[in-house]
C-alpha positions as protocol buffer text, in pm:
chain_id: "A"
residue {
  index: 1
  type: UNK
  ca { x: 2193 y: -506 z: 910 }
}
residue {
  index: 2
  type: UNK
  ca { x: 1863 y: -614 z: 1038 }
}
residue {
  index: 3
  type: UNK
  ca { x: 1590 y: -519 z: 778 }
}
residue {
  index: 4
  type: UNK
  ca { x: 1233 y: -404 z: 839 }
}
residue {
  index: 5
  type: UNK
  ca { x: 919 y: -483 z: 576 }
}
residue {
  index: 6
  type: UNK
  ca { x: 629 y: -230 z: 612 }
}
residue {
  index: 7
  type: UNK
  ca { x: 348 y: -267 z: 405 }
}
residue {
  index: 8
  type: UNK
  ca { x: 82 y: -68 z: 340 }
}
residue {
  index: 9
  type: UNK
  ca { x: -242 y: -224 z: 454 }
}
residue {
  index: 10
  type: UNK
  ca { x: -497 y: 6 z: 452 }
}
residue {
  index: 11
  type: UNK
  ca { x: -635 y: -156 z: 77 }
}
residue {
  index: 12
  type: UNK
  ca { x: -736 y: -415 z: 346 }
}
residue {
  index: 13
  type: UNK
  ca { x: -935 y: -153 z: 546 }
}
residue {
  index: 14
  type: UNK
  ca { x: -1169 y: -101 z: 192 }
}
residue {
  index: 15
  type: UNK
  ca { x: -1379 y: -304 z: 3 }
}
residue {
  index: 16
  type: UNK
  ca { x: -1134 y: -442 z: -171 }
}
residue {
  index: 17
  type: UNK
  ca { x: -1084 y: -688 z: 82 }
}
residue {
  index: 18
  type: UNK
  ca { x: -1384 y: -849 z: -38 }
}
residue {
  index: 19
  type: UNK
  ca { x: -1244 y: -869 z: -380 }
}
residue {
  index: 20
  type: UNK
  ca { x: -971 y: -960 z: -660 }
}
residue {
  index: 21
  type: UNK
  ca { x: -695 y: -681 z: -483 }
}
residue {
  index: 22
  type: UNK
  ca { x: -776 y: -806 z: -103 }
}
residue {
  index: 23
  type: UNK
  ca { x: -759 y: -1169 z: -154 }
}
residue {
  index: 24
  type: UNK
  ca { x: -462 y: -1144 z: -390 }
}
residue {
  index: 25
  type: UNK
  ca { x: -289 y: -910 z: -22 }
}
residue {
  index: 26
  type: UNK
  ca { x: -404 y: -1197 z: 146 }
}
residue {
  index: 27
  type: UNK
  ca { x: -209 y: -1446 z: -51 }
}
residue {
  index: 28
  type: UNK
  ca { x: 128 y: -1239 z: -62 }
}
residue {
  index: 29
  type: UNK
  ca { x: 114 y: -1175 z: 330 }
}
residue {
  index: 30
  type: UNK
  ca { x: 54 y: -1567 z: 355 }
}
residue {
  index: 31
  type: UNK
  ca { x: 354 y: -1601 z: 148 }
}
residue {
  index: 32
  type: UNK
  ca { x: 564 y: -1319 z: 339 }
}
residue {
  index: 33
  type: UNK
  ca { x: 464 y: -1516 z: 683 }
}
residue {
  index: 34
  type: UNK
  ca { x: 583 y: -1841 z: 540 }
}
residue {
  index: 35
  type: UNK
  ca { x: 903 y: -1752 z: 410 }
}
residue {
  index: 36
  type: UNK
  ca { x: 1052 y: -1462 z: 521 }
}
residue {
  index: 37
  type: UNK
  ca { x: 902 y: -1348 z: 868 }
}
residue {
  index: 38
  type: UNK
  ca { x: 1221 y: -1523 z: 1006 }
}
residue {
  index: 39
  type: UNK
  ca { x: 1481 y: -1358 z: 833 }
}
residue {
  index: 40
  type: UNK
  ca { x: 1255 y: -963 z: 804 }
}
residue {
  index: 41
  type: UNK
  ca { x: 1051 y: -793 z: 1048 }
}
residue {
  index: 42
  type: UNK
  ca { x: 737 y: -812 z: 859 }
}
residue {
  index: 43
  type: UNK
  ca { x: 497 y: -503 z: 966 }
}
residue {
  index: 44
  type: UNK
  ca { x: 118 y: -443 z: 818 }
}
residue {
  index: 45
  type: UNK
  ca { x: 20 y: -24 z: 871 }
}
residue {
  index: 46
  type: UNK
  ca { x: -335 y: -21 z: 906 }
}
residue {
  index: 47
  type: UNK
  ca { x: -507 y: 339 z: 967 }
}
residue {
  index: 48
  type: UNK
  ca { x: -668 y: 423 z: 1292 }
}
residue {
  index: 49
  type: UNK
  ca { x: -878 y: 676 z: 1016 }
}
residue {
  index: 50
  type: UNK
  ca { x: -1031 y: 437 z: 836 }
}
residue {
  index: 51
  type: UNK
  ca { x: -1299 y: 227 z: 885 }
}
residue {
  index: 52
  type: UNK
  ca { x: -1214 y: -117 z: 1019 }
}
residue {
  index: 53
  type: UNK
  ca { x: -1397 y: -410 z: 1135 }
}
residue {
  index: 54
  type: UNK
  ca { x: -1244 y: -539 z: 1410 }
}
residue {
  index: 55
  type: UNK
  ca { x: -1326 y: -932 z: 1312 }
}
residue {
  index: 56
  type: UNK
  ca { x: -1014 y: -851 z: 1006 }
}
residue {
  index: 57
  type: UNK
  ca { x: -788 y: -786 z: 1249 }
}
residue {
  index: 58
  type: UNK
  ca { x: -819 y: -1075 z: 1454 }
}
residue {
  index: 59
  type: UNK
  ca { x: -841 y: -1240 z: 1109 }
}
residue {
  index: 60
  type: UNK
  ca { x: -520 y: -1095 z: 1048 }
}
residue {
  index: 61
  type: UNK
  ca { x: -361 y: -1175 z: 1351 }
}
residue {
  index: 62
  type: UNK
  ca { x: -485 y: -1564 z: 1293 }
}
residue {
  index: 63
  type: UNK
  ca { x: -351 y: -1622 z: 975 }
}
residue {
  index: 64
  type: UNK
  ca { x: -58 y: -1445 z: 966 }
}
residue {
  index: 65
  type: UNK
  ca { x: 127 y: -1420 z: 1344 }
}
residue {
  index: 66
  type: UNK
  ca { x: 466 y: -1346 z: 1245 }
}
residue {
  index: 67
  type: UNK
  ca { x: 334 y: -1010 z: 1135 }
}
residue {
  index: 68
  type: UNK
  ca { x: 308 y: -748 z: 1339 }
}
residue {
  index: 69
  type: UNK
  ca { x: 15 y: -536 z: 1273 }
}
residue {
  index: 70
  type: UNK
  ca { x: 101 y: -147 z: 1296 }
}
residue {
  index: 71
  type: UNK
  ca { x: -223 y: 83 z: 1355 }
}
residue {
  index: 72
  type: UNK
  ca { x: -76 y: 471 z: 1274 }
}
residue {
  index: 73
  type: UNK
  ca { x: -296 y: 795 z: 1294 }
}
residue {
  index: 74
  type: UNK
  ca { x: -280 y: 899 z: 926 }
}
residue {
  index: 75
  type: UNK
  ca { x: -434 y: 1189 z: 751 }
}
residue {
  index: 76
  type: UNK
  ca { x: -690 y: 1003 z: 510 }
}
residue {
  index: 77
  type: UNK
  ca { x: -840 y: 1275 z: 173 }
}
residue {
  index: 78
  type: UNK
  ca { x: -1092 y: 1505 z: 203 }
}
residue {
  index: 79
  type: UNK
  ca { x: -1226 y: 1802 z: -8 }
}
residue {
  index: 80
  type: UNK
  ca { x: -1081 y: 2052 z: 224 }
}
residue {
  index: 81
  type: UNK
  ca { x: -705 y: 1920 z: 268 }
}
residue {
  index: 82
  type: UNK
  ca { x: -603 y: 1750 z: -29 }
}
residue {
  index: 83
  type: UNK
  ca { x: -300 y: 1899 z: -126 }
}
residue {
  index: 84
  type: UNK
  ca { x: -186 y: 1991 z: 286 }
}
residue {
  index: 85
  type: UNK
  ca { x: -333 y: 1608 z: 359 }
}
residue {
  index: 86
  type: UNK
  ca { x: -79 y: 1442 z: 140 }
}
residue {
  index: 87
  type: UNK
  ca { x: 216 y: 1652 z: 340 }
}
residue {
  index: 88
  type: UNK
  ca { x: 163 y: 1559 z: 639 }
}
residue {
  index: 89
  type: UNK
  ca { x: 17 y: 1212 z: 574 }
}
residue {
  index: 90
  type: UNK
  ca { x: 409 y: 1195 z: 421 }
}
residue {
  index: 91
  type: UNK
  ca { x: 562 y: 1353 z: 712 }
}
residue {
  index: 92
  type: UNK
  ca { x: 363 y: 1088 z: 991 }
}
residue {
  index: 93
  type: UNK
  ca { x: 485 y: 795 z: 735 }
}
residue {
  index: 94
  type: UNK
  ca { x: 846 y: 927 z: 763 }
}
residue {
  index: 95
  type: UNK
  ca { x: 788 y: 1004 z: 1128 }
}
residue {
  index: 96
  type: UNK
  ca { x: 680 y: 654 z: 1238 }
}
residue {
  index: 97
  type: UNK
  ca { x: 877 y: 491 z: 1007 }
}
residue {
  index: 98
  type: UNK
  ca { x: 1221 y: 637 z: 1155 }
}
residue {
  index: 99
  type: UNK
  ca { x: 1033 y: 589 z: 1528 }
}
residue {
  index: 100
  type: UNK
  ca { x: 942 y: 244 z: 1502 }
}
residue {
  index: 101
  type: UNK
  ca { x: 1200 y: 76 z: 1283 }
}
residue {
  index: 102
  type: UNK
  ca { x: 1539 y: 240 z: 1435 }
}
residue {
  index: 103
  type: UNK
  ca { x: 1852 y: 111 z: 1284 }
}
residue {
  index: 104
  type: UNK
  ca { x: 1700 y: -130 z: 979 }
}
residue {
  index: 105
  type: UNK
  ca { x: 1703 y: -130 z: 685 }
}
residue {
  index: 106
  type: UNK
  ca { x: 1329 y: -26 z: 557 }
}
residue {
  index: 107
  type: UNK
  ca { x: 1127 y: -113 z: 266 }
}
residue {
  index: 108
  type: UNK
  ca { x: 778 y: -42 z: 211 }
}
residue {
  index: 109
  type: UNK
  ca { x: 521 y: -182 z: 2 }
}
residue {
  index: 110
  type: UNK
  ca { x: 239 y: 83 z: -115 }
}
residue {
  index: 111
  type: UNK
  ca { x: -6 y: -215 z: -224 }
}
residue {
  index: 112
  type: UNK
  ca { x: -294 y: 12 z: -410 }
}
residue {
  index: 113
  type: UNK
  ca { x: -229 y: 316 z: -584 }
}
residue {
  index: 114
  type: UNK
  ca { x: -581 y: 371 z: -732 }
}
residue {
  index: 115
  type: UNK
  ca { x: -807 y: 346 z: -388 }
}
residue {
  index: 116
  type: UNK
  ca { x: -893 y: 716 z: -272 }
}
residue {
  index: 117
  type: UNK
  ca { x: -982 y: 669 z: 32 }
}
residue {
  index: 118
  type: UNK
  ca { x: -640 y: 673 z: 121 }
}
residue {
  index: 119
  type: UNK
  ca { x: -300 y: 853 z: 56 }
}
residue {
  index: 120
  type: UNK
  ca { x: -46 y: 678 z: -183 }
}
residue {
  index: 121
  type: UNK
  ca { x: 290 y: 793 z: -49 }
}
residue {
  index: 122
  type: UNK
  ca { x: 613 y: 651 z: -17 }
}
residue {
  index: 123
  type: UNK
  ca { x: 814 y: 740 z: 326 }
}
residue {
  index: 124
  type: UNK
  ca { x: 1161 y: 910 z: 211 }
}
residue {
  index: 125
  type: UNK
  ca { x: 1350 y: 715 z: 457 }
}
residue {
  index: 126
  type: UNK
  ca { x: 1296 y: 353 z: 283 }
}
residue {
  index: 127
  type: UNK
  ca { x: 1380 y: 122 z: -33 }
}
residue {
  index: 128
  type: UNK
  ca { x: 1040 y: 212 z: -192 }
}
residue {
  index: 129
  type: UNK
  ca { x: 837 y: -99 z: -355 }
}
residue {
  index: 130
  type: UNK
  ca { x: 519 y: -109 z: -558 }
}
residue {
  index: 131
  type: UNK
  ca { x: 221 y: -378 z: -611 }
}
residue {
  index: 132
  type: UNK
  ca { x: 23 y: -343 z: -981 }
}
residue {
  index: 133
  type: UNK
  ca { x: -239 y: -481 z: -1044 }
}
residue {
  index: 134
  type: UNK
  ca { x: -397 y: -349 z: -1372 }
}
residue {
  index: 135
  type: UNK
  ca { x: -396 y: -78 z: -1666 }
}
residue {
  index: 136
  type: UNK
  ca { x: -795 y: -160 z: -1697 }
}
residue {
  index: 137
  type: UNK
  ca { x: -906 y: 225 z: -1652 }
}
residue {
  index: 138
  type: UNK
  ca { x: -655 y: 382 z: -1827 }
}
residue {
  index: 139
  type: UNK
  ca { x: -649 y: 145 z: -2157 }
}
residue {
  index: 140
  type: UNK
  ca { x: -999 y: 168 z: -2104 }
}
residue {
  index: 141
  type: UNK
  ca { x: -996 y: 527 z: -2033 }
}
residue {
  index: 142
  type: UNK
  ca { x: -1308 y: 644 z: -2256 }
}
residue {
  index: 143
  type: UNK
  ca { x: -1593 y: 397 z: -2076 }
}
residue {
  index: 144
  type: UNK
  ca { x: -1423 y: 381 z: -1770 }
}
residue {
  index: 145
  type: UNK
  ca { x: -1250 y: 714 z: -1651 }
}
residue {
  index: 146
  type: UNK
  ca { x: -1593 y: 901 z: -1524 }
}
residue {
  index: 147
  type: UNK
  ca { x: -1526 y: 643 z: -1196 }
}
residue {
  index: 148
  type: UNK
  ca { x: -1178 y: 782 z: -1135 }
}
residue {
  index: 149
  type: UNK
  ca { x: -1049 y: 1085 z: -1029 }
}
residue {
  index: 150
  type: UNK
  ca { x: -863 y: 1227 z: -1310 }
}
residue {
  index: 151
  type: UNK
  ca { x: -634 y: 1421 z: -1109 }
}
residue {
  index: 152
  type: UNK
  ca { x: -600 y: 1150 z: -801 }
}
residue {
  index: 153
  type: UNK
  ca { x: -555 y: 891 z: -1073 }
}
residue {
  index: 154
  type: UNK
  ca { x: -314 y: 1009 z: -1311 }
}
residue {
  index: 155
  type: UNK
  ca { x: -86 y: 1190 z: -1050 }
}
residue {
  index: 156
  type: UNK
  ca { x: -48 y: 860 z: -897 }
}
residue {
  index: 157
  type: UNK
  ca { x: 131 y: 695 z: -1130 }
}
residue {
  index: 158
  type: UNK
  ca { x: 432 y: 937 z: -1004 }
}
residue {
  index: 159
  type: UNK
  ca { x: 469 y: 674 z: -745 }
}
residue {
  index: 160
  type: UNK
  ca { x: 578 y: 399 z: -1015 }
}
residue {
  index: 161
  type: UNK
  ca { x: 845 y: 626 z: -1127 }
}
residue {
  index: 162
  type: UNK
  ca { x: 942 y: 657 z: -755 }
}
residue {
  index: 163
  type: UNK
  ca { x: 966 y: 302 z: -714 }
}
residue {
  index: 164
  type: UNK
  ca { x: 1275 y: 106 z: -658 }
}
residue {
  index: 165
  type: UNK
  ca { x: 1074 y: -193 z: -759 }
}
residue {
  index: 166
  type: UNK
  ca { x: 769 y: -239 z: -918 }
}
residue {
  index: 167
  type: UNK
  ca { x: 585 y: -601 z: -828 }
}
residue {
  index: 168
  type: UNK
  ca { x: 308 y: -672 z: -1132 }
}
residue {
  index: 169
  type: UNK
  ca { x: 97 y: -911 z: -1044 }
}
residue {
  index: 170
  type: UNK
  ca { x: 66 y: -1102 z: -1393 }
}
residue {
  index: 171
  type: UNK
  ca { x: 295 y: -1119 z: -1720 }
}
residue {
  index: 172
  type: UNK
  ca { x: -9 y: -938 z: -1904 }
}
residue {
  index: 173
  type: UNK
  ca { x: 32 y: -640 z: -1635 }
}
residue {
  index: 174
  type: UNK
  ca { x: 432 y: -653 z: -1665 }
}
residue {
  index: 175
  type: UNK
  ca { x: 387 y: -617 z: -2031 }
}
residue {
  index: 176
  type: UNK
  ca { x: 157 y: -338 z: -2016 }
}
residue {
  index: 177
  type: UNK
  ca { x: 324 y: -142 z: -1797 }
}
residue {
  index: 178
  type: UNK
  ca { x: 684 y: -185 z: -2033 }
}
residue {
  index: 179
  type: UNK
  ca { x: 479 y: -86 z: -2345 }
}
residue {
  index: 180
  type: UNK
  ca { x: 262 y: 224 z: -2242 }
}
């Protein structure tokens, strides 16, 4: 069976993109390009909701042109619809996934769990993958949970116990993640 890769770009749509999180996408799609483009339909979802410059894409579309880049209409968070938002951002992602990836087997990669300017949400019709990158806030919760969320942030890590598989990106993170 033919198998389909979506990953969640948006975290490329943020300023993230500028740092640590974005260039460490950057490398994995490079990687993902290389490697397995050939043998996976490779598919980056960026939001027509968010804020993008269009130079990204076409820097996108340079560097990595064995993946296809997906732009969906997604509900992003606001103060009015948070709770509806997150339904039917969940029902689009199941919508387009089932529309545009007929008869594959799907995975999909949620790459950032703690940006808010976007939903973290798995489709239900997919082998459901995760990217970590760091416990910082919450082992540092005292001097550094005023900048989160507390509900946004500590609901989402639901989405780790959703996981089929959970990438961390260093041993440190792995570790941290097994022991708290």
């Amino acid at each position: 069976m033919k198998r389909s890769l979506i990953i969640d770009g948006q975290i490329l749509q943020t300023d993230a993109w500028h740092r640590g999180m974005g260039k460490y996408m950057l490398q994995v799609l490079e990687e993902l390009n290389r490697n397995y483009s050939s043998k996976t339909e490779i598919a980056l979802l960026l939001n027509d909701r968010l804020d993008f410059d269009q130079t990204r894409v076409e820097t996108l579309n340079y560097l990595f042109p064995d993946i296809k880049i997906v732009h969906w209409d997604l509900p992003v968070p606001d103060k009015n619809t948070q709770g509806k938002g997150e339904k039917q951002y969940k029902k689009r992602l199941n919508d387009y996934t089932d529309k545009l990836f007929p008869g594959t087997e799907k995975f999909y990669l949620l790459t950032a769990l703690f940006l808010f300017d976007f939903f973290a949400e798995f489709p239900d019709n997919c082998h459901k993958l995760v990217m970590f990158y760091d416990l910082t806030p919450l082992l540092f919760w005292k001097d550094l949970g005023g900048y989160f969320p507390e509900g946004l942030y500590m609901k989402r890590f639901s989405r780790l116990y959703e996981a089929d598989h959970v990438f961390a990106i260093s041993e440190t993170t792995r570790r941290d993640l097994l022991d708290i």
